[in-house]
KOLMI-942169 format. One line per 4 residues: their letters; for each residue x, y, z of N, C-alpha, C. Coordinates in steps of 0.1 Angstrom, whole numbers, always signed. Layout:
<rs>
a) X Y Z X Y Z X Y Z; ...
</rs>
This chain:
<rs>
xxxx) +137 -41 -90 +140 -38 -104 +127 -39 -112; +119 -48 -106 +106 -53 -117 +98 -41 -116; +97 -33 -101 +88 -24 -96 +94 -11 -112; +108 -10 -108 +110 +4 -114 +105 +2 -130
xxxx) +108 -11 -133 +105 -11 -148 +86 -8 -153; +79 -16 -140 +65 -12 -146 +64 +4 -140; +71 +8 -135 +64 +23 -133 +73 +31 -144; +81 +26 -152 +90 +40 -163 +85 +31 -176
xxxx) +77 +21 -178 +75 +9 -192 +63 +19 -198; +54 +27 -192 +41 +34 -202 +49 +46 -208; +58 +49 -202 +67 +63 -206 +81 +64 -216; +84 +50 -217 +97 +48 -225 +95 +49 -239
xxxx) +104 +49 -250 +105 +51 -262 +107 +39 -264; +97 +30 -276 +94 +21 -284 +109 +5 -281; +121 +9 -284 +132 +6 -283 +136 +1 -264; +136 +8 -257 +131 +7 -243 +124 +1 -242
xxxx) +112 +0 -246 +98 -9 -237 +102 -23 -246; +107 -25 -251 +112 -41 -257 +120 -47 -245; +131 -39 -239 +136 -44 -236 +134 -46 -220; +121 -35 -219 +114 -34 -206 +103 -47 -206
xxxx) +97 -49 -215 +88 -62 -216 +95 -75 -213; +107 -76 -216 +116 -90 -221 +118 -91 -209; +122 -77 -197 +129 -82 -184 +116 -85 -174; +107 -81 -176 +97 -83 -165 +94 -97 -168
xxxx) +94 -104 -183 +93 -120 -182 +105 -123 -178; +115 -122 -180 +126 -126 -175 +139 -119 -166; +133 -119 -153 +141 -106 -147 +154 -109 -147; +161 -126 -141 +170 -126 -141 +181 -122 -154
xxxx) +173 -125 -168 +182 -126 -178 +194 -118 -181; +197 -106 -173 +209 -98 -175 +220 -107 -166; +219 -120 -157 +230 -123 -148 +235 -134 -157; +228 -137 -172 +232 -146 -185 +237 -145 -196
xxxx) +235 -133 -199 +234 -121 -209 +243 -116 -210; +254 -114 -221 +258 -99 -220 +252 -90 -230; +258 -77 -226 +252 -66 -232 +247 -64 -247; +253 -73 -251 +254 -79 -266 +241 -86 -273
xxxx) +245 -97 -262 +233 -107 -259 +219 -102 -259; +219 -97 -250 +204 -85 -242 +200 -82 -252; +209 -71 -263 +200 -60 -276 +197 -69 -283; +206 -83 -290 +205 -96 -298 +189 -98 -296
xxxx) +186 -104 -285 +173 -113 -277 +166 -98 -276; +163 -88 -276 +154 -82 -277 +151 -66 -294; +162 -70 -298 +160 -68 -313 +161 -52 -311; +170 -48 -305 +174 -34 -301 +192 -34 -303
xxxx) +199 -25 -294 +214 -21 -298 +221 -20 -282; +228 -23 -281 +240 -20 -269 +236 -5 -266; +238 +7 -275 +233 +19 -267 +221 +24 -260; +207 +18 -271 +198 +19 -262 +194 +6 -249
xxxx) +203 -5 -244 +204 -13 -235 +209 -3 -226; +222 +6 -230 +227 +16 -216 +216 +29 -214; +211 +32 -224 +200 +43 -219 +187 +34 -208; +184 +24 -215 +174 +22 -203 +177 +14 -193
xxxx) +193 +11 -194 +203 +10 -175 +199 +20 -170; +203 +32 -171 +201 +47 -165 +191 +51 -165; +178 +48 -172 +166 +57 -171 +162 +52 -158; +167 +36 -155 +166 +32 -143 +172 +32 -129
xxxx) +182 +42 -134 +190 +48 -120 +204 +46 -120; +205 +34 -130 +217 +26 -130 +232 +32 -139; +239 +36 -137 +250 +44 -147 +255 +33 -158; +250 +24 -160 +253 +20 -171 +248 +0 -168
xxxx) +252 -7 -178 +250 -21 -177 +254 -28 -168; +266 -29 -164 +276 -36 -154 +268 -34 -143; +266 -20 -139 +256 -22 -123 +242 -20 -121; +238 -25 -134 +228 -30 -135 +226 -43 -132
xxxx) +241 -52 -140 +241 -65 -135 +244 -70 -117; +253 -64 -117 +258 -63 -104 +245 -62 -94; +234 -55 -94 +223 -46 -83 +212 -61 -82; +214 -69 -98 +205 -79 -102 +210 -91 -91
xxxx) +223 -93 -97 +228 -108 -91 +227 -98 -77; +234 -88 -71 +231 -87 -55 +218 -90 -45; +206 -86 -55 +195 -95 -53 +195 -106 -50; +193 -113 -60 +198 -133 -64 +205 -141 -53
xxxx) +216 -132 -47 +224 -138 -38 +223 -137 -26; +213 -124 -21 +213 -132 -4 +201 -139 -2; +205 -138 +14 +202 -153 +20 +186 -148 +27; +177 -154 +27 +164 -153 +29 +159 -142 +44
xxxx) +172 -145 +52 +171 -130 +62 +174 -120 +53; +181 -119 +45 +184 -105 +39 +175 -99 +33; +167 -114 +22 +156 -107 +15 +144 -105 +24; +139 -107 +35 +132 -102 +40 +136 -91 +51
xxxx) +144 -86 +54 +152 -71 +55 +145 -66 +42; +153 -68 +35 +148 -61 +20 +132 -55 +20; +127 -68 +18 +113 -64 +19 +107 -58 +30; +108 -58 +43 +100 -48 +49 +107 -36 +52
xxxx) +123 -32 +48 +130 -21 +49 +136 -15 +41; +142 -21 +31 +149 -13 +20 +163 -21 +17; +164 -18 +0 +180 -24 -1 +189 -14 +2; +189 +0 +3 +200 +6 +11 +204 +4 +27
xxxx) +196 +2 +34 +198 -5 +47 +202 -18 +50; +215 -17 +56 +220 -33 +63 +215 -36 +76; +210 -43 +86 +210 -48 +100 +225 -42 +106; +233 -39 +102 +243 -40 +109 +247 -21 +108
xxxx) +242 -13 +97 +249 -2 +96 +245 +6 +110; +258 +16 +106 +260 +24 +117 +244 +34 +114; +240 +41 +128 +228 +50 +126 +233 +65 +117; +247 +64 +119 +253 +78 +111 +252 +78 +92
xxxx) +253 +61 +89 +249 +61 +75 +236 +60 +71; +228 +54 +83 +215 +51 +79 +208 +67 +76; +213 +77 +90 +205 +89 +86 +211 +98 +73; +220 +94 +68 +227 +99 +55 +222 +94 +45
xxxx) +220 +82 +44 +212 +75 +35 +192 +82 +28; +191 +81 +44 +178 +88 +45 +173 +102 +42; +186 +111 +42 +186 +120 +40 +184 +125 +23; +194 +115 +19 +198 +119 +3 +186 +115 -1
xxxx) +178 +101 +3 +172 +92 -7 +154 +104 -5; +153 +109 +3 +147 +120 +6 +148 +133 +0; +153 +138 -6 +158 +149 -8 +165 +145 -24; +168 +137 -27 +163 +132 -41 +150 +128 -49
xxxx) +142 +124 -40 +126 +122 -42 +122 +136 -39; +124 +145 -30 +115 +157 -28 +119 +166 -49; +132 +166 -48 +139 +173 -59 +133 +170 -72; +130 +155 -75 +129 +155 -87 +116 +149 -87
xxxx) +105 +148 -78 +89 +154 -82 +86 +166 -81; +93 +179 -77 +92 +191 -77 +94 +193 -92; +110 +192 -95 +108 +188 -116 +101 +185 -125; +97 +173 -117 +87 +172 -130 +69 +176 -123
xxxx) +69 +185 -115 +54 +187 -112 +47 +199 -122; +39 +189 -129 +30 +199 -136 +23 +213 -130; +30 +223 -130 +23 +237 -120 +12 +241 -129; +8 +239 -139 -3 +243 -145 -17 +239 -143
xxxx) -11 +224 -144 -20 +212 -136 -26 +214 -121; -16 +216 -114 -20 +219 -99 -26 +234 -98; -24 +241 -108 -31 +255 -100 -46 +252 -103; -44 +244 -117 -61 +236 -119 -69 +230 -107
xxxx) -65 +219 -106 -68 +214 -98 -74 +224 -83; -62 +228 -79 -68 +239 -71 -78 +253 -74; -81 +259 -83 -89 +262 -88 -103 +259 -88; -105 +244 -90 -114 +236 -90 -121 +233 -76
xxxx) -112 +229 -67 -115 +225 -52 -117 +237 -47; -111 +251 -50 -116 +260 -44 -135 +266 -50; -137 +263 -59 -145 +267 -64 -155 +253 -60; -150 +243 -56 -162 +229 -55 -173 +229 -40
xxxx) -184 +224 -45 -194 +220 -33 -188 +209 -24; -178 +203 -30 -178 +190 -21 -163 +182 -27; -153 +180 -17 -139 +171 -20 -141 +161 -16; -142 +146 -18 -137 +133 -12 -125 +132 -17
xxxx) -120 +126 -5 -106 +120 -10 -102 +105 -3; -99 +98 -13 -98 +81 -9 -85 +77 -9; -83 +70 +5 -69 +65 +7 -69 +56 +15; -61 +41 +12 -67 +30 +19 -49 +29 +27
xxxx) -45 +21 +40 -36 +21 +44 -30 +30 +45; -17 +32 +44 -10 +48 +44 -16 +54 +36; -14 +51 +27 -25 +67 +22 -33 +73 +26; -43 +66 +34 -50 +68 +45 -50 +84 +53
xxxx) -35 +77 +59 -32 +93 +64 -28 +104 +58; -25 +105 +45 -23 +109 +36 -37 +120 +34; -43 +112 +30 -60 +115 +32 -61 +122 +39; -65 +120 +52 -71 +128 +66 -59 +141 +69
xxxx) -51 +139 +62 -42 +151 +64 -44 +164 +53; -43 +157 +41 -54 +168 +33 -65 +172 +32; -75 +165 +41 -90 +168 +47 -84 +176 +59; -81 +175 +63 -77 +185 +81 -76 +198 +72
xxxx) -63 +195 +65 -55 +212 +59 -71 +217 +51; -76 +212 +45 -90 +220 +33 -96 +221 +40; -101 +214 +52 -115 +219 +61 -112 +230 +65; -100 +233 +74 -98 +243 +81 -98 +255 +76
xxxx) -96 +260 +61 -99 +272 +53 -113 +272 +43; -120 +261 +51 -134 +263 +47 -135 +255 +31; -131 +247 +30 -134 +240 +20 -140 +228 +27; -154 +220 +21 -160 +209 +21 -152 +197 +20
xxxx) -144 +196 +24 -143 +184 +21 -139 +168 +34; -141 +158 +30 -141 +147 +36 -130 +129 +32; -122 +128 +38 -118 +114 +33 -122 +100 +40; -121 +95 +29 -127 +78 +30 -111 +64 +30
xxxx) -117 +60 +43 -108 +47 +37 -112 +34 +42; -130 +33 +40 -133 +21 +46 -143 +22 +28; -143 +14 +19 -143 +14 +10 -163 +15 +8; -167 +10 +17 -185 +8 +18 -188 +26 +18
xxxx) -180 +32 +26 -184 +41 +30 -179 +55 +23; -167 +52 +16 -166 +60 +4 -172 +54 -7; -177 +48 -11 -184 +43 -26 -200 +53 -24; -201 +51 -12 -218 +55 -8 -212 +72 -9
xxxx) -203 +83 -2 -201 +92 -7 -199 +93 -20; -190 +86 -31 -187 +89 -43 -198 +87 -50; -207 +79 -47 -219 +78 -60 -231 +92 -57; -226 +97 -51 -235 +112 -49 -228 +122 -49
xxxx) -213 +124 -60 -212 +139 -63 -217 +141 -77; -211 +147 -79 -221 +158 -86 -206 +166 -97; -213 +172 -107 -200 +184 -115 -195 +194 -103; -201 +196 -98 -191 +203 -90 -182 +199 -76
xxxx) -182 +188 -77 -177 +183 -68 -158 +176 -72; -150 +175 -66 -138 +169 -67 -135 +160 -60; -127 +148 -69 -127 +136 -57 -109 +134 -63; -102 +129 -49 -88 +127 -53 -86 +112 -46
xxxx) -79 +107 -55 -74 +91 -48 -57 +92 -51; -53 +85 -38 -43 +89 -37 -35 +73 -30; -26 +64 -39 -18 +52 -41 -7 +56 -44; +3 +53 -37 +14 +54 -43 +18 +41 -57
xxxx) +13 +31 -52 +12 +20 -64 +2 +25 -70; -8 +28 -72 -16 +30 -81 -24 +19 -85; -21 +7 -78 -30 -3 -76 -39 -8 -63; -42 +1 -59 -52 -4 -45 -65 -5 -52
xxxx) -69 -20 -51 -84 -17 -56 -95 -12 -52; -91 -9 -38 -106 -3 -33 -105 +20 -34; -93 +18 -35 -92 +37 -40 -97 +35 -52; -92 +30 -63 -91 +25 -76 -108 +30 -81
xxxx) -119 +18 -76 -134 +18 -68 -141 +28 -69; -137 +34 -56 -140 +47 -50 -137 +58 -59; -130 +61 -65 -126 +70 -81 -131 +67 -88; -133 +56 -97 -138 +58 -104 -151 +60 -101
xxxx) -161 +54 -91 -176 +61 -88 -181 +72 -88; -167 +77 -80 -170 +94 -81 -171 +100 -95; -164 +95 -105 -163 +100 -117 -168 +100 -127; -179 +82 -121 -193 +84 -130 -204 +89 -125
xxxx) -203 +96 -115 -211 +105 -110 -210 +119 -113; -199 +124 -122 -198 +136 -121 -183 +145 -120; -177 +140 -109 -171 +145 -102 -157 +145 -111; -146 +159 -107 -133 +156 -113 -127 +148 -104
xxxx) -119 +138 -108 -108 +130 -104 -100 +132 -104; -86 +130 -94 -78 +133 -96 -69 +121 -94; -56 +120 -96 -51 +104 -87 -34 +112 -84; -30 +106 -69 -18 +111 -69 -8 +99 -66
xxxx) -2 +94 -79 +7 +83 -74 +17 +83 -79; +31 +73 -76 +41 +74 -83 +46 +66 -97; +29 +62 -97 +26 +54 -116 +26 +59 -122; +29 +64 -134 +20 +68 -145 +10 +59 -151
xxxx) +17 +48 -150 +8 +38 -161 -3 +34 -151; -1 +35 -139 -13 +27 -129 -29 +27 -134; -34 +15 -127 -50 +20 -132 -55 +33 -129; -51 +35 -113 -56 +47 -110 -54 +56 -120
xxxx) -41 +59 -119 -37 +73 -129 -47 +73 -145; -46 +59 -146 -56 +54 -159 -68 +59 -163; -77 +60 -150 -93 +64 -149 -89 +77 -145; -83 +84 -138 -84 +97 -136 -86 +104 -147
xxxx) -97 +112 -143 -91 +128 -154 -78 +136 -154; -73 +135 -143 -60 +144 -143 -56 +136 -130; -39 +137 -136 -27 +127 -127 -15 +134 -124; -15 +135 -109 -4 +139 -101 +8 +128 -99
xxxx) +19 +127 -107 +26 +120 -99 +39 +121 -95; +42 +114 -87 +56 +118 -76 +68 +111 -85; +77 +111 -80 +92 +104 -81 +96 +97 -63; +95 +84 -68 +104 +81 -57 +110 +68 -58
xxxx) +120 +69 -57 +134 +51 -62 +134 +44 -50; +125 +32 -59 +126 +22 -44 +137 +13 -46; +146 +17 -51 +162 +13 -48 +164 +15 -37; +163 +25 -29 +166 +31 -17 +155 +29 -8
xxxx) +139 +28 -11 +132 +30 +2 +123 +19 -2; +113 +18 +3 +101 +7 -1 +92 +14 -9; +84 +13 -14 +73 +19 -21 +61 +32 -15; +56 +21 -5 +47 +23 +7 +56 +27 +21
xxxx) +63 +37 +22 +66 +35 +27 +79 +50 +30; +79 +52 +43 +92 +63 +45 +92 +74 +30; +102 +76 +23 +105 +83 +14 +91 +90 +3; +81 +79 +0 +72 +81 -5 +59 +90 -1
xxxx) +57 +90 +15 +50 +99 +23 +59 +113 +21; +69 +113 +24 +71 +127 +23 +71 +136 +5; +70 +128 -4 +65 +135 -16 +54 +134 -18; +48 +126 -14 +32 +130 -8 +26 +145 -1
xxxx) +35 +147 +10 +33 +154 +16 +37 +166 +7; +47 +169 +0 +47 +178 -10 +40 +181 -20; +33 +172 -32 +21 +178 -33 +8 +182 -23; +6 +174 -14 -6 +178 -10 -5 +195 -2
xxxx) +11 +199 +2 +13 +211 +4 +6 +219 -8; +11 +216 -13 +12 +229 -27 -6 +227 -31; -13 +217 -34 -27 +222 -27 -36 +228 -23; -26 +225 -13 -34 +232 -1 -27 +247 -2
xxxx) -15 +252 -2 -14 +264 -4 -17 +274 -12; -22 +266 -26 -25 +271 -36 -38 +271 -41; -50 +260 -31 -59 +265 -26 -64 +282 -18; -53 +281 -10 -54 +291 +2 -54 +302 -8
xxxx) -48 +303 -14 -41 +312 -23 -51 +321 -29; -61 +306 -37 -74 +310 -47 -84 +320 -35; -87 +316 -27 -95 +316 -17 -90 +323 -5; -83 +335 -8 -76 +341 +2 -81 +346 +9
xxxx) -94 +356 +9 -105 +355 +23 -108 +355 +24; -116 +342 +22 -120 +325 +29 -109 +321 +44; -100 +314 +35 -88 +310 +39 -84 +319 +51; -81 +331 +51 -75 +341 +62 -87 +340 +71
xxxx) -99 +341 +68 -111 +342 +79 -115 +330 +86; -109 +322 +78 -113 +305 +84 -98 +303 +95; -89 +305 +90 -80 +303 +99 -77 +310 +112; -83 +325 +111 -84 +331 +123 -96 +327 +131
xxxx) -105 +324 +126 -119 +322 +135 -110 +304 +139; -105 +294 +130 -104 +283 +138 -90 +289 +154; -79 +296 +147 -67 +299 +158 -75 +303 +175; -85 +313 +173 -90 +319 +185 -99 +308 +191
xxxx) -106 +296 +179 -116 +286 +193 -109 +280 +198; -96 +276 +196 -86 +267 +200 -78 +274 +210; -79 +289 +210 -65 +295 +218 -67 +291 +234; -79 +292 +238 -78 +286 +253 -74 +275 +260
xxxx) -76 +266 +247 -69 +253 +254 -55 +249 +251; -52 +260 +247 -33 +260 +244 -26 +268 +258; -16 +262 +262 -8 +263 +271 +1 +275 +269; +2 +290 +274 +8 +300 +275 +23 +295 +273
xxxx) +33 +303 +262 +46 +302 +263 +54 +301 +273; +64 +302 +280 +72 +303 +295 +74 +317 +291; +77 +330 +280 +79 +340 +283 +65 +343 +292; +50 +342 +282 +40 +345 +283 +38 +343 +302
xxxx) +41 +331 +304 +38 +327 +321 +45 +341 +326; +58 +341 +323 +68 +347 +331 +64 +361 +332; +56 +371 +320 +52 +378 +321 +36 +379 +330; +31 +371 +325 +21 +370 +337 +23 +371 +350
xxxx) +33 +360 +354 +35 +360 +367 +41 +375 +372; +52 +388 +364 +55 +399 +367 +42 +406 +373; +31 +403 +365 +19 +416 +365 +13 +408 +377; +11 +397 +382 +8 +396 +393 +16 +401 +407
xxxx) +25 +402 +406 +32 +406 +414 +32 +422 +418; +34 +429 +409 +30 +440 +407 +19 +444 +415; +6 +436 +408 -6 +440 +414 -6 +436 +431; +1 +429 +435 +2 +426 +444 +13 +434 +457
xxxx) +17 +449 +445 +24 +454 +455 +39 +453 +453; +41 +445 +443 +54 +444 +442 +62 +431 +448; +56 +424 +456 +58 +414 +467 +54 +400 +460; +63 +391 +465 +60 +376 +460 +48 +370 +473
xxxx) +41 +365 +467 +33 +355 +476 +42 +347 +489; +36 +352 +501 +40 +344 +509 +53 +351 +518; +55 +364 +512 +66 +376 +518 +60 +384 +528; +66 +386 +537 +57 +399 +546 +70 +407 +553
</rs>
């Protein structure tokens, strides 16, 4: 709960962030409180208490309170379940709810960072990388991969670029771009301090920044010139973790396609020259064999090896 409040508290209406400040000093206070109580102690109203229940996922107060005390009340195996797996997951659930679970909590994060993704923003951005000498992109832990998966997709259509996630060694790339250069850091908290670092260097060097996280308010997003960010309810998943890679991976698609896009014969000529250095060491389809093996036969007369 504390998480969802600092990532919707830079974005709420005046009335909301009172009552967003009051809970992060005092998380428990809604299992003491009633609803009454709550607007009283934070000098707001019963209706705006049930708007910012729901801004936070919650249909109203009651399971709001309810989601709090279910917190509060388990037992130290639970909460650490919790923490390295998720509060929609039990130890004990069946695999049929778990991938149902997984499914929605997925596909509600893909849904509503696609809503709210700035397409004006991204065609920019890409724009820019297509047109740049040079992309770093900084990602420490998971993000990491994150990183090197957006460096694979850019290189291969002939874009410059390179990611960092050992911090010495991206600070030494970021303090040498340049205006034409783009640098993306990419946290789903928006607090890693060594991406954090690494962005901003780049940015006193020159370079456009970008940040892709699911903060608004984060420092990253903070220092950036321009901020990509996702939706994802860690009611259901962990932060770092499952559900948040794959809206990751959704922007960094659109990117990259929209890269490709700018740079279409670039892109088409890079991708054919990389398909053919690679085709040798790829393994023929089973039609491909099957046909092979016809024409050998043939040439051979018609006859299988080892017939007379």
């Amino acid at each position: 709960m504390v998480n969802r409040i600092q990532a919707k508290l830079p974005d709420m209406p005046a009335a909301m962030a009172k009552i967003g400040v009051f809970l992060l000093a005092q998380p428990q206070a809604p299992l003491e409180l009633s609803i009454l109580e709550l607007a009283g102690q934070t000098g707001t109203s019963p209706a705006t208490v049930t708007r910012f229940c729901r801004l936070l996922g919650y249909a109203g107060y009651v399971p709001f309170r309810v989601s709090i005390a279910s917190d509060v009340g388990r037992s130290d195996a639970r909460e650490s379940w919790k923490t390295d797996i998720g509060r929609a997951f039990g130890p004990d659930d069946p695999a049929g709810d778990v991938l149902s679970t997984l499914v929605n909590a997925h596909t509600r994060s893909l849904e509503e960072t696609a809503a709210v993704m700035d397409l004006a923003l991204m065609n920019k951005i890409a724009r820019r990388i297509a047109m740049s000498s040079h992309v770093d992109i900084y990602g420490i832990g998971g993000s990491a991969v994150m990183a090197k998966e957006l460096q694979s997709r850019l290189y291969r259509i002939g874009v410059n670029a390179h990611h960092w996630s050992e911090v010495h060694a991206g600070l030494t790339s970021a303090a040498i771009q340049d205006s034409n250069s783009v640098a993306i850091g990419i946290s789903n908290t928006g607090r890693t301090e060594e991406t954090i670092e690494m962005l901003r260097e780049a940015g006193e060097a020159g370079a456009l920044t970008v940040a892709l996280s699911n903060n608004p308010g984060s420092p990253l997003a903070e220092i950036a010139d321009e901020a990509i960010i996702t939706s994802v309810h860690e009611q259901f998943l962990q932060p770092d973790d499952l559900s948040a890679k794959h809206v990751q991976l959704l922007v960094l698609d659109m990117i990259y396609l929209l890269v490709a896009q700018t740079n279409f014969t670039q892109s088409a000529a890079s991708l054919a020259a990389s398909a053919a250095a690679v085709s040798p060491h790829r393994r023929p389809t089973r039609a491909a064999r099957r046909e092979l093996g016809g024409g050998r036969l043939q040439r051979a007369g018609g006859r299988a090896p080892g017939h007379v």
